[in-house]
Structures are given as C-alpha cells and as structure tokens.
DRENKOL-733081 format. One record per residue (C-alpha): y, x, z. Coordinates in steps of 0.1 Angstrom, whole numbers, plus 5000, padded with zeros to 4 digits. Example, Ala and Ser with C-alpha at 12.3 -4.5 7.8 and 13.67 -1.06 7.14 Angstrom:
<pts>
PT   py   px   pz
PT 4955 5123 5078
PT 4989 5137 5071
</pts>
This chain:
<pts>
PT   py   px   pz
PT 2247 8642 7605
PT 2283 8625 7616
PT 2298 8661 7601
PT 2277 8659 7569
PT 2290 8626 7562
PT 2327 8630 7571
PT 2322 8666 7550
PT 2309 8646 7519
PT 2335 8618 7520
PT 2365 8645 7521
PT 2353 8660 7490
PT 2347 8627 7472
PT 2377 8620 7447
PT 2404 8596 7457
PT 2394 8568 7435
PT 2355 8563 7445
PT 2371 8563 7480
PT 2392 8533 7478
PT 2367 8517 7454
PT 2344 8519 7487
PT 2373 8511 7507
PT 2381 8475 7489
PT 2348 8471 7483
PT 2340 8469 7521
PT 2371 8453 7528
PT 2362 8422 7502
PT 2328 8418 7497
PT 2322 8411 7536
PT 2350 8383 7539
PT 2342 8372 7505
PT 2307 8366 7511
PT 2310 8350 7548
PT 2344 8336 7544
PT 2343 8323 7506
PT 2311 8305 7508
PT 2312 8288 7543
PT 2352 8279 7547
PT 2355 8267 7512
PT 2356 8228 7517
PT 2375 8235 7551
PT 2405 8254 7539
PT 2418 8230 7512
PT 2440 8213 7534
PT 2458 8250 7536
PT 2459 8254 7500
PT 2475 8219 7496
PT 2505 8230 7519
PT 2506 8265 7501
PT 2509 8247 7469
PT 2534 8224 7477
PT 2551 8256 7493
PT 2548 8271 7460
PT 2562 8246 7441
PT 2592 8244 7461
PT 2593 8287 7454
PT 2593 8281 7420
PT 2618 8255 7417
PT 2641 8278 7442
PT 2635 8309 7418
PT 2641 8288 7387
PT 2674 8273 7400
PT 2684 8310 7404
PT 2675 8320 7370
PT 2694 8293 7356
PT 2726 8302 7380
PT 2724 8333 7371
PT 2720 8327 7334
PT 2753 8301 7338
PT 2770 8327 7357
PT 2765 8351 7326
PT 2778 8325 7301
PT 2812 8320 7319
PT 2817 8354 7327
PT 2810 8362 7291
PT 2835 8330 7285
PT 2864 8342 7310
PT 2866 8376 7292
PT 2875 8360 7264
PT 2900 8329 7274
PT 2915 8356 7295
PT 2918 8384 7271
PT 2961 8385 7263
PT 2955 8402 7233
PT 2930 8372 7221
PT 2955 8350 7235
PT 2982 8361 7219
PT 2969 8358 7182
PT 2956 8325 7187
PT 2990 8316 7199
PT 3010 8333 7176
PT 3023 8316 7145
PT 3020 8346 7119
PT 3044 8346 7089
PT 3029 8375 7071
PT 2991 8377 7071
PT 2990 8416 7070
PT 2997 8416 7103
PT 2972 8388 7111
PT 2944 8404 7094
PT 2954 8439 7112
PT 2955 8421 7144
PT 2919 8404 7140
PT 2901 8433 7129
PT 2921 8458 7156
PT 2915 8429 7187
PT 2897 8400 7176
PT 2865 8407 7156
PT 2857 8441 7183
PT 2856 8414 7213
PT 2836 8390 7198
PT 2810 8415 7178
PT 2807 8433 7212
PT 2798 8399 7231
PT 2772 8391 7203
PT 2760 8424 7204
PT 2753 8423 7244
PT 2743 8386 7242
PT 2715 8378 7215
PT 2714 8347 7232
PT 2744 8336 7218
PT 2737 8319 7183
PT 2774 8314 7173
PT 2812 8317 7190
PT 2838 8299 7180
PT 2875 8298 7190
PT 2892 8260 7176
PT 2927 8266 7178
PT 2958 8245 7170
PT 2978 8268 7157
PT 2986 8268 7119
PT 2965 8297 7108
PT 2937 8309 7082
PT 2902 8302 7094
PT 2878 8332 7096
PT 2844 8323 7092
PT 2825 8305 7126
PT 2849 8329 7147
PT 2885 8310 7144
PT 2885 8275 7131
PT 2910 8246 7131
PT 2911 8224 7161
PT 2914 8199 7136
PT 2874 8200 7128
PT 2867 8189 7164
PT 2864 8156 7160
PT 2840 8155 7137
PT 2812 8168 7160
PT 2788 8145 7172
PT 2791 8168 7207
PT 2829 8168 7209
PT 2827 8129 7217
PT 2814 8140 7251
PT 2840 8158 7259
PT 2861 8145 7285
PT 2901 8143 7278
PT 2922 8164 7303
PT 2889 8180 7316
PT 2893 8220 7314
PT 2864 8226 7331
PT 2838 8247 7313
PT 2809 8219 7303
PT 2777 8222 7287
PT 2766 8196 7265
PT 2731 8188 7241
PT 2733 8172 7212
PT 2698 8169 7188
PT 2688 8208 7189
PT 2720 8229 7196
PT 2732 8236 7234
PT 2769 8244 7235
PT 2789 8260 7262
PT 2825 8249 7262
PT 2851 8264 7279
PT 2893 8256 7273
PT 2923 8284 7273
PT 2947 8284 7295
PT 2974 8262 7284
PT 2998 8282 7300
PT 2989 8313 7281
PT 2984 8299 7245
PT 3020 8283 7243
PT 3006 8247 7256
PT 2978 8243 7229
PT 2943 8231 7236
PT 2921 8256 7220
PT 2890 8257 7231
PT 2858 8280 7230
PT 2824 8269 7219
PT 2791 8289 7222
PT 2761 8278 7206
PT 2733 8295 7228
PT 2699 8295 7214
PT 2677 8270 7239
PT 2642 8292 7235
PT 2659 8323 7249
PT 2676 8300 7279
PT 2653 8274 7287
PT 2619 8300 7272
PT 2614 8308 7310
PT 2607 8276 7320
PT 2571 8281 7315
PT 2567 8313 7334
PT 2589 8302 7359
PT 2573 8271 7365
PT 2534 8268 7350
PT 2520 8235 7347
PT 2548 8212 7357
PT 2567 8193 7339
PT 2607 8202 7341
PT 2639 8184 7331
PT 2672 8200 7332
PT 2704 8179 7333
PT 2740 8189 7335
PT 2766 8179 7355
PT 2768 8144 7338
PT 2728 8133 7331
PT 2728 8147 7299
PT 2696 8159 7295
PT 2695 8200 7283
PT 2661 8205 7287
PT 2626 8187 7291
PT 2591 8196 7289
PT 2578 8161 7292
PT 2558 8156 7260
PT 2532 8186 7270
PT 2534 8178 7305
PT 2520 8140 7299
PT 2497 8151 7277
PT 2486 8179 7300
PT 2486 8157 7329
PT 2467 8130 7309
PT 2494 8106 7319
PT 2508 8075 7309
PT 2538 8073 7291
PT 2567 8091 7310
PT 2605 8085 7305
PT 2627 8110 7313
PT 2653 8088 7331
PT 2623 8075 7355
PT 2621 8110 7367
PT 2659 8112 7367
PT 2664 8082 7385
PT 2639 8091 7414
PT 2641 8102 7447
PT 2629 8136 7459
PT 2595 8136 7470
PT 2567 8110 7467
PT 2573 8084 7441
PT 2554 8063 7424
PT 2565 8053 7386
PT 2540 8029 7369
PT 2507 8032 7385
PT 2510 8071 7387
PT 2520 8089 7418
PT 2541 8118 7409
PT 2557 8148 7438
PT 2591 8147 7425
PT 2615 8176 7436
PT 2651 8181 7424
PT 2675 8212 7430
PT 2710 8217 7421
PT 2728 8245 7404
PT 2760 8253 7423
PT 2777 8274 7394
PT 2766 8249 7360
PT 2763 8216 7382
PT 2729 8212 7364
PT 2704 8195 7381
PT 2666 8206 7379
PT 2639 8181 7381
PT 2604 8192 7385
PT 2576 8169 7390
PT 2531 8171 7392
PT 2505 8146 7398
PT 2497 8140 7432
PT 2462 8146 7425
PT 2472 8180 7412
PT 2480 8190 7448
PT 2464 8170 7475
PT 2431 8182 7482
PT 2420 8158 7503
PT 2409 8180 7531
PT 2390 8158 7560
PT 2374 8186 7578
PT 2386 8209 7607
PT 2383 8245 7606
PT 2369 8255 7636
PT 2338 8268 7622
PT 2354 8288 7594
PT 2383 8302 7625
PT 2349 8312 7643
PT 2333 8332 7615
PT 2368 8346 7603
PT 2373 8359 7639
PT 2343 8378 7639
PT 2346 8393 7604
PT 2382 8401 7611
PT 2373 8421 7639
PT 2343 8439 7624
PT 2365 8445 7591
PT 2389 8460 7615
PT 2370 8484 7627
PT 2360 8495 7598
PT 2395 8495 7581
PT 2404 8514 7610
PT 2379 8539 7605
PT 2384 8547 7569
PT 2423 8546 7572
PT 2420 8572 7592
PT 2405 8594 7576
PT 2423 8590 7543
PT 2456 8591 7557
PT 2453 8617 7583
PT 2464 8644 7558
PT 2486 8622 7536
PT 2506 8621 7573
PT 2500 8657 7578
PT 2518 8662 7543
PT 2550 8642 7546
PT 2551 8663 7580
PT 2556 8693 7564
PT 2581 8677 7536
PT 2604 8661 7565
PT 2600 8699 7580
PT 2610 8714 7543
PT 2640 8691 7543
PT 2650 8703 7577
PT 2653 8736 7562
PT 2619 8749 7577
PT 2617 8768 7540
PT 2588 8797 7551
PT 2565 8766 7562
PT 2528 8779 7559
PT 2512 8755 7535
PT 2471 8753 7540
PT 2442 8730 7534
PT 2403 8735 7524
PT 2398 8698 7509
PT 2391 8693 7474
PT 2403 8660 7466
PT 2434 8647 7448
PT 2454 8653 7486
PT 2440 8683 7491
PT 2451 8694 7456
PT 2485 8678 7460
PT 2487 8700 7494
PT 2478 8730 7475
PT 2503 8719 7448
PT 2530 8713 7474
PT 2527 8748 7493
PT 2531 8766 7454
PT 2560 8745 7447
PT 2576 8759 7481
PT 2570 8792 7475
PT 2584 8787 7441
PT 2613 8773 7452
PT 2620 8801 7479
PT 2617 8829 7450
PT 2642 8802 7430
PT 2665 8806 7461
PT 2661 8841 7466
PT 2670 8851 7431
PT 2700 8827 7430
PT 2716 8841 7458
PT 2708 8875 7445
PT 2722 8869 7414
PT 2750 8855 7431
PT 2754 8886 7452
PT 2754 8907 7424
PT 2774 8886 7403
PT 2804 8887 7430
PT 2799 8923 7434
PT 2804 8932 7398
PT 2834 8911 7396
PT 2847 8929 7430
PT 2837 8961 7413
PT 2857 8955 7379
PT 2886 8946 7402
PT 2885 8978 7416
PT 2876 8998 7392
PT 2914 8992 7370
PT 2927 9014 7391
PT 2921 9052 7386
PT 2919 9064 7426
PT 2921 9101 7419
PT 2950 9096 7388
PT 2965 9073 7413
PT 2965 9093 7444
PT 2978 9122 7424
PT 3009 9098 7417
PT 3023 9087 7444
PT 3017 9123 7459
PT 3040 9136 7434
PT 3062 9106 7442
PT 3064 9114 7479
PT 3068 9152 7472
PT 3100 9141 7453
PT 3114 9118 7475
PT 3113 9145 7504
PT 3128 9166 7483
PT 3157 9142 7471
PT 3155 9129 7511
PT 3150 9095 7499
PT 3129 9086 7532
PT 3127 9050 7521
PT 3106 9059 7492
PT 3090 9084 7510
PT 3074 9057 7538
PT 3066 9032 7511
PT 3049 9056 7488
PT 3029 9070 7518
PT 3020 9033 7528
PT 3010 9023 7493
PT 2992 9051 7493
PT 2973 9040 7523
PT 2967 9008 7511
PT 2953 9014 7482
PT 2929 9041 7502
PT 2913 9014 7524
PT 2914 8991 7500
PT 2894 9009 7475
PT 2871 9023 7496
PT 2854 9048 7474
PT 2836 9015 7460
PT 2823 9003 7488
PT 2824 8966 7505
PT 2820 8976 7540
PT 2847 8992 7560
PT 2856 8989 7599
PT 2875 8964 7613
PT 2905 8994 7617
PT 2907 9006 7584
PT 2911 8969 7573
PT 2935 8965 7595
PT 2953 8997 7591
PT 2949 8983 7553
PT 2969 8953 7562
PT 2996 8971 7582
PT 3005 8994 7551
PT 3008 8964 7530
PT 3031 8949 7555
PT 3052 8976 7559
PT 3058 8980 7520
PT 3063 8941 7520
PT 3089 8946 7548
PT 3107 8976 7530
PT 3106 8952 7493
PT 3127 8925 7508
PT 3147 8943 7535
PT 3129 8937 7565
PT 3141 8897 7564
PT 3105 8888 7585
PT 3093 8897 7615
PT 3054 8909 7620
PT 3038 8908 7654
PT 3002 8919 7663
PT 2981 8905 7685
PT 2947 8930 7685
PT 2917 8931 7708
PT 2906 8969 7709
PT 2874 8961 7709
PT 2870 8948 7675
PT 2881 8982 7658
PT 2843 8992 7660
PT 2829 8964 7642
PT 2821 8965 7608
PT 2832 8936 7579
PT 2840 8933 7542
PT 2871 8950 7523
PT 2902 8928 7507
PT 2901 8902 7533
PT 2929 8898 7552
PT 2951 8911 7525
PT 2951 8875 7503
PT 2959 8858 7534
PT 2988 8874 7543
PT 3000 8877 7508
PT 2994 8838 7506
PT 3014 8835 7538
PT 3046 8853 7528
PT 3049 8833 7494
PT 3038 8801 7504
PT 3056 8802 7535
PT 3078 8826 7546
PT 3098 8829 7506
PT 3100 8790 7509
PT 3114 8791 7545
PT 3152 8777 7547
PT 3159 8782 7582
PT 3155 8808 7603
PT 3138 8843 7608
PT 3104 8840 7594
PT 3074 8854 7615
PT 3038 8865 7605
PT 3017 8867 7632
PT 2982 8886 7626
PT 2952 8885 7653
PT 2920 8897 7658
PT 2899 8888 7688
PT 2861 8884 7698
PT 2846 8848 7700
PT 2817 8844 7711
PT 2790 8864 7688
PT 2820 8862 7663
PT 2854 8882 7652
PT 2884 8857 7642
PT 2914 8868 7624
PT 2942 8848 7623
PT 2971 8848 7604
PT 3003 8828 7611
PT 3033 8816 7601
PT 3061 8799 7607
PT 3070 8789 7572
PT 3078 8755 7552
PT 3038 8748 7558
PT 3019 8734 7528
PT 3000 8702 7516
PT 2968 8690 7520
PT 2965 8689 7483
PT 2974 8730 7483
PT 2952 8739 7510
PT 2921 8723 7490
PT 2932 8744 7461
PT 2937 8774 7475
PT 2899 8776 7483
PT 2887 8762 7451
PT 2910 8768 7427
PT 2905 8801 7405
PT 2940 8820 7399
PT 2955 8851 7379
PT 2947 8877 7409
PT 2921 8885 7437
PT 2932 8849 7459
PT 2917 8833 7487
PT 2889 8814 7468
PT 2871 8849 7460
PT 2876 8861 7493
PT 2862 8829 7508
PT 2834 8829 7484
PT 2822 8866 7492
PT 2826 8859 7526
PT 2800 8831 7521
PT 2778 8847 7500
PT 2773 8877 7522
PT 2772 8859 7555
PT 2763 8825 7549
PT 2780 8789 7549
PT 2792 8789 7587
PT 2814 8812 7578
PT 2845 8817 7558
PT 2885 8808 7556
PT 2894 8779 7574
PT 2935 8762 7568
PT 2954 8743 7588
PT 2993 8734 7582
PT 3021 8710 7591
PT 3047 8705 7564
PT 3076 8724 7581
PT 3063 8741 7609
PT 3038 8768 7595
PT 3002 8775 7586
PT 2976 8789 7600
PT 2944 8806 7586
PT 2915 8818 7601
PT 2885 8842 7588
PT 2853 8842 7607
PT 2832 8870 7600
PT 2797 8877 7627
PT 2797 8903 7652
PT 2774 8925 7637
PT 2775 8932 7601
PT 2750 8953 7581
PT 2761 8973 7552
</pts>
C-alpha cells in the first residue's frame, strides 16, 4: 500500500505536488491558527507595523540619497570638466571658434547627461563671462536675479543646494572659482519632481511624507491626500516639521511622527500616521494561541518533513552528479525511471553529458588533426629523396676536393634532416631525436667557428622510449639566439639533458646567456612566429599528451635560461 502511494506520487507532475504541498502546509495553520489567535496576535502586528514603518522610512531615505548622490555626481562631471571650464571662462574674440568649441565640447556633454538623465527637465550654465547665450544651456549670470529661487541662495555659499520654488525643483551647484578665472558661474538643473519624489507612494503607502532640505524649505509633501485619507483635521506642514520624533499630539489628533536625515542632500524626511492606524489595542495574552501553534507546528513538521523528502531526494541526487561533472568525472552514468519534471530534467542532464563528451571528443580530434596537417605541410616543403640526393652529391665533391669541413657539415645536415623528417611520421625514439639534435649542433658549431661549448648530460635509459619529432630542436635554436648570440662575456655553454623522473622523461636545455624577460618568456609560448618556434612545439606537446605537460621557462637577466620538456614515460604511436 505505502509503495503504491510513494509510486503514484513520483509519477505525479511537479506542480500538483507543491499544490498538495502548500496546501497542507496552509490550510492546517490557517484554519487552527487564523481563526483562534486572531484577537490575540494584534499586539504583534502593532510592533511589526511600527517596525515597518521605520523600514520604509530607512529604504526611502536611501532612495533619496541615492537619487542626490546621482544629481551631484551628474553635477561634478560637469563643474569639473576643463574643457567646459575653459569656454565658460574664456573671453572669445571671434565666434567661429566659440561656436566650434560648443558644438565639439559643450553641447556632446550636456545632450549626453540629458540623454542618460530624463529626469532632468532643463540644465543651465549662468556664466559671467561676456558671451552669446545659447538657448537654456549658457545664459548670462546677469538673469539670476530675477528668479524668485535665486533669492534663496545664500552669498558666499558654494555648496550644491536644492531649493523649491511654486512647481520647479532646482539643483544648484557653483564652479570652481579657481578654475573659471574667479567668476561665479553657477549650474542649475531643473529636475522634474514626479520622476524624484513619484516613489514616495510606493516607498511609503498610506502615510503622509514631507521632504525638507537642508534649510526647512519644504521639496515635497503629501499632506493634502494624507488628511483627507486619514479623515483628519486640518494639518500644517510646519506642525509636523516642528515636532519631535515619536508620539505627538497636534490639535486633538495623536500622530506617530518619525524623521530621518539624508547624509549626502541634508534633506530631512518626515513621515507621520494616525495612532489609531497602528495601535491595535491588544489586551489579551497569547498563551492559548502559543499552545495550539505548538501543536500544529509540530504536526506541520512532520509532515513538511515527510514530503520534502521525497521531492528533494533526487533534486540532491542531481546536483551530485553536476558537482561530480564539474570535478571532471565526464563518463558519469546518468539514470533514473521517474517520470516527472526531475526525472525528465535527469534524463535531460545525462543527454546533455553525453553530448558534451562527443563535443569534446571531436574538438580535440579536430585539433589533433588540425596540428598534424600543419606539422605535415611543414614537412612536406622539403623534397627528402631530391634532398638526400643533394647533399650526397655535395659530400661526394667535398671528399674529392678534401674540403673535410664541408664534408662533416653536409653529412650532419644530412642527418638532421633524416630524423627530423621521419618518413612523415610523429613518433621517433628518444635516440634518434637526440642524435637529431646532435647533428644540428654540430653544424651550428661548424657555422660560427666553434665559439660555444656543448656538453651532454644523458641517462641511457631514456634512448628506448618513444616521443614526438621536432622537439628539442626549437629549444636549442631559441637558446643559441636569444642567449648565447646576445652573450657579451665569456665562452657561452649549452647544456642538453635527458633524465627519468618519476613516470616522466625531462629534457633540459641550458644556457649560460644574457637570460631573457618575463615579457619574452610569455611570448615565446604564445606568440605565433615566421618558423616552426616553441609555441607549436608546446602546443603539440599538449595536444598529444595532455595539459600536465609541455615547455616550461625559467631565466635571470644575465645569468642564462633554462627550458624544460616533459614528455610521459610511455608514449603510444
């Protein structure tokens, strides 16, 4: 019976589940808990509402700071833009030059900051110098006084102030003296109040709100709807203004009265609510209610509990396997036999795995093949047999001329390019690669006269293993031009070894040249150049044997370099 049901409930869908879910969860405390604690837990709600209240005012107070902050941030980039400054400042004798300057400097800042701020009805720089108005954007400073609001402006102040006067809010904000040749100019946005203050409402629902700034002057106030909402007496803004934070009484109402400071405008919010509104007058205990809310809090956890369970038993079985997937665990063995939205998201989960394997699979393939072509064209601009033939018939003349010199390097060039070719093959023996590198060395040495000195330092028993072609080549190539050609001191000595370490083989190759920069060794792996250099080399060593293995570079400016190549002991062709 127990399986039948458990069986049935896995192969509901998800949403009659939690519909069953919250409706067990609700209805029980709804029906025991609404009905008998009603009366008893008003005295709670009249704390959370106070509590609320001061929420709101707190989240409010940081709407508007944040709101002021945007203003004189918007403000500062223009009072401290030079290029603003400097027209404002300058005292233009040809107006070509003005009207160049405007449109190049002035009218892009301003349009931008409308653009970005559709709060902003209308900026306006007053300046004092002599110039042509332009529209609301530059006007005389001489118009000031003839605005009602720039009576209320304090003399001397350059503090940014925000002031009301009938329906307009202005922000006003003064230049730096110092930087506009000792005039007062002065910037003025008009911001549109329903886009500031149009919050109020959501922010603060039935209560009535006054906003002052810094001075009293009142920005903002709701206190026509809130009297009549409140079915109150006449109300006077400065009564609210004037009172005290928390219970007042003004007139024969009692009001909760709680005010909060702006720190960045200096505004001041009031908010205020009938007492009535929030005192609920509670006068009984809650024993009662704390008794039957004990007993259907424990039977609603057992239930909770039991249905949880269930229905998040597999949703934990599934982020198991993803936290395995992101471990690397990539052949994970996805199964389920539920039928539901989780079963169907395991299902969904175990094809996307799979998918992205055989996404993997053919990336690396494709890169595989990709490097192998390249490696392939590389090898494949040299003719072997045309070349062979060559330097054959080179050597055969040399020993005939007894030119010995030409005879050893064409022999080892010969070799070289033997190894290095490889019949077009990528896998050779650790001997022929480094017989490879020894014939390279040895025509190097002849080319510049034997000014270096080469010493090997070979474990035997790595000739039997097995690794890529071209490898060590590169290295030593990078080592005799960025270090040994650059080397102003000295006998120069490359040092080449090949050891065992581990259930690895290392080669190294050293040298005690002019070293190289940080900057250089990052390129030399990443960097793409003319020839076959070490980023290919690192790259195919990656791409065949995986990311722990590779080039590795280490250097000190004037002491040498050393690079490493870790390839693993056992290497399949």
């Amino acid at each position: 019976m127990i399986g039948r049901i458990v069986h049935k409930w896995n192969g509901l869908r998800l949403k009659p589940k939690l519909f069953l879910s919250y409706l067990s969860v609700i209805i029980i405390p709804i029906l025991v808990l609404g009905i008998y604690s009603y009366w008893q837990s008003k005295q709670l709600l009249n704390t959370q509402a106070e509590q609320a209240l001061n929420r709101n005012v707190d989240t409010m107070a940081g709407y508007f700071n944040y709101k002021a902050e945007l203003y004189n941030h918007t403000a500062n980039i223009i009072l401290n833009n030079s290029k603003i400054q400097q027209i404002i400042s300058t005292p233009y004798m040809d107006y070509v030059n003005l009207y160049y300057d405007l449109n190049r400097y002035f009218y892009p800042n301003f349009n931008q900051i409308r653009i970005g701020n559709k709060e902003i009805n209308q900026l306006t720089v007053y300046t004092e110098n002599d110039m042509p108005e332009s529209g609301y954007a530059i006007m005389s400073a001489r118009r000031l006084p003839s605005f009602a609001w720039y009576k209320e402006l304090g003399q001397g102040d350059v503090r940014p102030k925000w002031i009301r006067h009938s329906s307009e809010l202005y922000f006003i904000s003064t230049f730096p003296r110092l930087l506009v040749n000792g005039q007062n100019d002065i910037l003025v946005m008009q911001i549109d109040m329903k886009d500031l203050f149009g919050r109020v409402a959501e922010l603060m629902p039935g209560n009535g709100v006054i906003v002052t700034n810094a001075k009293g002057g009142v920005l903002y106030s709701n206190s026509a709807e809130s009297v009549k909402a409140f079915r109150l007496n006449d109300l006077n803004d400065m009564d609210i203004i004037h009172a005290e934070s928390g219970t007042v009484e003004i007139g024969d109402q009692k009001l909760l009265v709680l005010k909060k400071q702006i720190p960045e405008s200096g505004w001041l919010i009031y908010t205020y609510v009938p007492v009535k509104n929030v005192s609920l007058n509670a006068d009984k205990i809650l024993t009662a209610t704390s008794i039957v809310a004990g007993s259907c809090i424990l039977l609603l956890l057992i239930l909770i509990t039991a249905m949880s369970n269930n229905l998040m038993k597999r949703i934990h079985t599934l982020v198991s396997w993803m936290k395995r997937v992101e471990t690397g665990e990539l052949d994970l063995q996805v199964h389920t036999g539920a039928k539901d939205e989780i079963g169907e998201l395991m299902i969904r989960f175990g094809h996307m795995l799979k998918r992205l394997n055989e996404v993997i699979q053919e990336s690396y393939a494709s890169k595989i093949i990709q490097k192998d072509a390249e490696l392939r064209a590389l090898q494949a601009q040299i003719n072997p047999h045309f070349l062979y033939n060559t330097l054959s018939f080179v050597n055969w003349k040399a020993l005939r001329s007894e030119e010995h010199d030409i005879s050893h390097i064409v022999v080892s060039l010969s070799k070289f390019y033997r190894t290095a070719l490889n019949k077009g093959g990528q896998i050779i023996t650790v001997r022929e690669e480094l017989e490879n590198i020894r014939s390279y060395l040895e025509i190097v040495l002849i080319m510049k006269n034997y000014s270096f000195d080469v010493v090997y330092e070979i474990d035997e028993q790595v000739y039997s293993h097995k690794m890529i072609n071209l490898v060590l080549q590169p290295l030593v190539e990078n080592a005799i031009q960025h270090g040994i050609d650059k080397k102003e001191q000295g006998r120069g000595q490359i040092k080449l070894i090949a050891r065992i370490e581990a259930d690895t083989v290392v080669f190294t190759v050293e040298d005690n040249g002019s070293g190289i920069s940080e900057d250089m060794i990052g390129n030399l792996l990443t960097a793409q150049t003319s020839g076959y250099g070490l980023k290919n080399v690192h790259e195919r060593l990656q791409l065949k044997f995986g990311d722990d293995y590779g080039i590795t570079i280490s250097s000190t400016i004037g002491e040498g370099t050393i690079m490493k190549v870790t390839i693993p002991l056992s290497v399949e062709a």
